[in-house]
C-alpha positions as CSV (number, residue, x, y, z in Angstrom):
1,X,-155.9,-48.6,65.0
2,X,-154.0,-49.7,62.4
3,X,-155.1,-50.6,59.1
4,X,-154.7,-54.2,57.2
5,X,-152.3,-53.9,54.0
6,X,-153.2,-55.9,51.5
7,X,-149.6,-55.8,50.7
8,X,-148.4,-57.0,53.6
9,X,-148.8,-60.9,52.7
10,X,-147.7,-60.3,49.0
11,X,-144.8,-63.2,47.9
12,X,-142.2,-61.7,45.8
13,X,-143.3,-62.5,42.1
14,X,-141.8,-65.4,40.5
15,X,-141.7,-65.9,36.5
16,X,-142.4,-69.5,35.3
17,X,-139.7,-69.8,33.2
18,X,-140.4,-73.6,31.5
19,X,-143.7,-72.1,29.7
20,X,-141.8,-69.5,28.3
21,X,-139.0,-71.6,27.1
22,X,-141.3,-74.0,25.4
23,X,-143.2,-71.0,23.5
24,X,-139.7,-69.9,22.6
25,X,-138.6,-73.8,20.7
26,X,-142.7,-73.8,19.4
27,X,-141.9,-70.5,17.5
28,X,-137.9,-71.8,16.5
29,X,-139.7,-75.3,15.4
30,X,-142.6,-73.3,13.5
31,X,-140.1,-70.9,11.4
32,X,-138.2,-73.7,11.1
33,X,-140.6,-75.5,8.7
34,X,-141.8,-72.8,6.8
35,X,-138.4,-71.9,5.9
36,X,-137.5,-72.8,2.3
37,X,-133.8,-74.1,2.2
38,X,-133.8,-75.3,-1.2
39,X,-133.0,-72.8,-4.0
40,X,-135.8,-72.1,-6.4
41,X,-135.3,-73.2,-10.0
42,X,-136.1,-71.0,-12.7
43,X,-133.6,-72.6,-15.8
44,X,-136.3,-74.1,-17.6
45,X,-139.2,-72.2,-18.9
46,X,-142.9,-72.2,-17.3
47,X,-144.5,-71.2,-20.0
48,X,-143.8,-71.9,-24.1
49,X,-145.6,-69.5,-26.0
50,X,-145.2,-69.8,-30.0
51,X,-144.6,-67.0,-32.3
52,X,-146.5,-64.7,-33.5
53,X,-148.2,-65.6,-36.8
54,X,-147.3,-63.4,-39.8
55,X,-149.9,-61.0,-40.2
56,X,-150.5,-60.4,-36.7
57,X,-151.2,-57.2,-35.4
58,X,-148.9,-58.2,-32.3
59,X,-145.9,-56.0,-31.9
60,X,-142.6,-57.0,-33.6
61,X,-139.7,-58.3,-31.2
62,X,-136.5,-56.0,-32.0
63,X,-133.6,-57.2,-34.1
64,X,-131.4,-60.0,-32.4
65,X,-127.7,-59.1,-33.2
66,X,-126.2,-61.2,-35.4
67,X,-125.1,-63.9,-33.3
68,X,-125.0,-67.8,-34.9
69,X,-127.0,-70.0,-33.1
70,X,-126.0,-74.0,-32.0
71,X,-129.3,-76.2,-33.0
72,X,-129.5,-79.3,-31.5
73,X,-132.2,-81.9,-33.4
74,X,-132.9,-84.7,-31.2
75,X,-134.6,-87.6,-33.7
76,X,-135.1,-91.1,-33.7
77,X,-136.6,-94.1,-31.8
78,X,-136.1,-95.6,-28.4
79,X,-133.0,-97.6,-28.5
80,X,-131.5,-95.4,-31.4
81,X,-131.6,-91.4,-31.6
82,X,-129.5,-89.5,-33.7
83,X,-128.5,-86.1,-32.6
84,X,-127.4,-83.4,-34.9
85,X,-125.8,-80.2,-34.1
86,X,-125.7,-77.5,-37.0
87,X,-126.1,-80.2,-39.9
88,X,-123.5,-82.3,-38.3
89,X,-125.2,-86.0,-37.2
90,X,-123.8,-88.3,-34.6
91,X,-125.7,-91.2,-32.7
92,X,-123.5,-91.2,-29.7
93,X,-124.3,-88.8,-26.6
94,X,-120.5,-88.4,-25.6
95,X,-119.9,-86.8,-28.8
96,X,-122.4,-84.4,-28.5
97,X,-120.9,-83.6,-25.4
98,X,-117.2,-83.1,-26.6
99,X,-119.3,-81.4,-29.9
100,X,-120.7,-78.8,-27.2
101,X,-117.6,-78.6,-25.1
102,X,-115.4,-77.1,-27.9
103,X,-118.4,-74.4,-28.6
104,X,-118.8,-73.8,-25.3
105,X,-115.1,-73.3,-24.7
106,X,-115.0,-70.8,-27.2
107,X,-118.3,-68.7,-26.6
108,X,-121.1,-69.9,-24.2
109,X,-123.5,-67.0,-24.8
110,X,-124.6,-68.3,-28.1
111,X,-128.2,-69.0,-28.2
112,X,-128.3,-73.2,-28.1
113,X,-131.7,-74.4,-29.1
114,X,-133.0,-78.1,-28.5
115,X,-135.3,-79.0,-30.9
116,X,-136.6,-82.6,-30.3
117,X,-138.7,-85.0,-32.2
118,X,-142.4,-85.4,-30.8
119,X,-141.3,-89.0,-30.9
120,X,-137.8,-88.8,-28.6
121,X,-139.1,-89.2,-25.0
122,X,-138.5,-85.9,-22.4
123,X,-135.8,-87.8,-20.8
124,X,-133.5,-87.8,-23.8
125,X,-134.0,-84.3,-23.6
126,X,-133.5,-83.0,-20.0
127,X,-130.4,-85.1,-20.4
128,X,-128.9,-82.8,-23.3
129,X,-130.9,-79.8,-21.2
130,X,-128.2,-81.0,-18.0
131,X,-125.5,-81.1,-20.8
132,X,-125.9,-77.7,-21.6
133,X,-126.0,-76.3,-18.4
134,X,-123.3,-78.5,-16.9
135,X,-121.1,-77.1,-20.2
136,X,-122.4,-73.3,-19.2
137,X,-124.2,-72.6,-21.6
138,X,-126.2,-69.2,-21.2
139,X,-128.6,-69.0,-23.3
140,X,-130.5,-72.4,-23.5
141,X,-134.0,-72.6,-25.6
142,X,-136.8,-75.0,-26.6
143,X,-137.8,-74.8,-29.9
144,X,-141.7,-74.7,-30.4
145,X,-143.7,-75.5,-33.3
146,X,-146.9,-72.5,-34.1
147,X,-150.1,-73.6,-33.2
């Protein structure tokens, strides 16, 4: 007598496809939005720590070389600010920006430090920041006041 196979009725196996497929755009849609397209920012400082009091115990920074340095004072009230790079006062922002253009044109790695008044709102000053950058400056600062 012969024996029943329980392989003998077996259909050939058959992969669903669609469930697969949808797992596969679930995964492409998931990576998709965790991805971060949009280049991180790190021009302007997180953090503004002041210098160290004299008489600190703190370890001394090491000498700068003797580069000159571009200050630029940002003073005045809303409607009227006057801007003044190295001693040199002008109230109009396009000739701060042909000012900055000729340093920059002849060395862009000098230290260029923004030093607003607590009166001149941040916008003024992000928009001789974007100046600087946009003129290629390297070495941008804030100057802080101790405290």
């Amino acid at each position: 007598m012969k024996r029943p196979s329980p392989y003998r009725d077996r259909q050939p196996l058959q992969i669903a496809m669609t469930p697969m497929i949808d797992v596969v755009f679930l995964l492409l849609v998931f990576f998709l939005w965790t991805a971060s397209f949009q280049i991180v920012e790190y021009a302007l400082p997180s953090s503004i720590t002041p210098p160290n009091e004299i008489g600190s115990e703190a370890e001394k920074p090491l000498e700068v070389e003797d580069f000159d340095e571009v200050v630029v004072r940002i003073t005045g009230q809303p409607g009227q600010f006057l801007y003044t790079i190295n001693k040199a006062s002008t109230s109009d922002l396009s000739e701060v920006e042909n000012r900055l253009a000729a340093l920059a044109s002849i060395k862009n790695d000098i230290p260029l430090i923004i030093d607003p008044d607590d009166s001149v709102p941040i916008g003024r000053v992000i928009d001789v920041y974007d100046m600087s950058r946009r003129l290629n400056f390297q070495q941008i600062q804030f100057a802080v006041e101790p405290g």
